[in-house]
N, C-alpha and C positions, 0 to 999 in steps of 0.2 A: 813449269806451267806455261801453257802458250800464252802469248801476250793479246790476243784476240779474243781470249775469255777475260768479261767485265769482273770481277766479283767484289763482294766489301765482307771483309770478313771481322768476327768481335766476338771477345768472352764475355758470357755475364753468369756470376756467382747469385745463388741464395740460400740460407740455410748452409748443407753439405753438398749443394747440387752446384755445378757447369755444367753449362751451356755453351761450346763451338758454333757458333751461326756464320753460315755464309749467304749471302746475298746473291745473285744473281739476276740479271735481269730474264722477263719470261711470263709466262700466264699467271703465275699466281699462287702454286701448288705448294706444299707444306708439308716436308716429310721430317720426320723426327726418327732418328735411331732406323732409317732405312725404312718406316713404316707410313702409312698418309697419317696425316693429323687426326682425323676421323676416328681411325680405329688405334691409336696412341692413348687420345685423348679423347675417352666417351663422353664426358663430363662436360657440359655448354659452359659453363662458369671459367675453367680452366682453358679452354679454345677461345674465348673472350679476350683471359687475361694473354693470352700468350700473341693474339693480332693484333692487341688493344695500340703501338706504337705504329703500325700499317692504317690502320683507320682513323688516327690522329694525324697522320701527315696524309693520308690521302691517297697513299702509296698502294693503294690493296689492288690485288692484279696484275703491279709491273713488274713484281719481282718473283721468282723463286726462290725458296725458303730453303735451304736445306742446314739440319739440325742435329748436332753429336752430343748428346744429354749424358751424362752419368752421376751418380750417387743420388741421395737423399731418396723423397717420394715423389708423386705426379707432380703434387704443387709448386715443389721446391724447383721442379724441373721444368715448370710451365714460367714462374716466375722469372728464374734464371735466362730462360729461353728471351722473355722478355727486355731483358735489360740488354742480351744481345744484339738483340733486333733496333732496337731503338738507339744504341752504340754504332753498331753497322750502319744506320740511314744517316747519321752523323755523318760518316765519311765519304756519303754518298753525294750529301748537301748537307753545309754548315746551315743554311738558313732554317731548316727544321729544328734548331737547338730550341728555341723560345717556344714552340708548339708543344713539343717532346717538356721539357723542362716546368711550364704549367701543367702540363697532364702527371707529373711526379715520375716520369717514366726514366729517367736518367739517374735518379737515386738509387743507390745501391743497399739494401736495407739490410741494415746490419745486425739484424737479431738472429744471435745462434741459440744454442740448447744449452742452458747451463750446466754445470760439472757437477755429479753426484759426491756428497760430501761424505768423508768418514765419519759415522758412527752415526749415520739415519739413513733410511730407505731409499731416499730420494736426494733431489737437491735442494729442496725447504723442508718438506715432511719429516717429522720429528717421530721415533716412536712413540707408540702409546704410555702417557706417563702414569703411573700406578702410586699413590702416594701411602698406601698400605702393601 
């Protein structure tokens, strides 16, 4: 890699989903999976969460985004995307820790899918009990 390219690079997991985020400095632009953010992520809710640590430090416009998403769904990968972003500005500037860290943006939220158990449908769902 040349040493004249800036970049801050960071994982963040959620659900089954990573997110590879690199930083760079630049206009601002936001591509996920080679795609703009836009048509990735039609969904205003999920484009929110996924800028949400760029507009808490303030940061929106200096950087370009570029974004390697794989597994789970849009959420899982919008969220994930997030935790990178907000990791990467970390290493860009420590002082953004206490901005990032009250918005909960540096949490890594650990809620997975829980494991379908033998002899019910599901992971709590019980079959129908029939007592005749």
């Amino acid at each position: 890699m040349a040493s004249s390219l800036t970049q801050y690079q960071a994982v963040g997991r959620r659900k089954t989903s990573v997110a590879r985020v690199y930083l760079r400095p630049g206009s601002g632009t936001v591509t996920v999976n080679k795609r703009p953010l836009e048509q990735y992520l039609p969904t205003e809710v999920r484009r929110k969460a996924l800028t949400a640590p760029l507009d808490v430090t303030g940061t929106a416009g200096q950087f370009d985004v570029l974004v390697n998403a794989k597994g789970g769904g849009l959420t899982g990968q919008a969220e994930a995307t997030q935790l990178g972003i907000a990791r990467a500005l970390l290493k860009f500037n420590e002082e953004f820790r206490k901005p990032l860290r009250d918005a909960g943006l540096l949490t890594r939220d650990p809620r997975m899918v829980e494991r379908k158990k033998p002899g019910q449908p599901k992971a709590r769902k019980k079959f129908q009990f029939s007592k005749r």
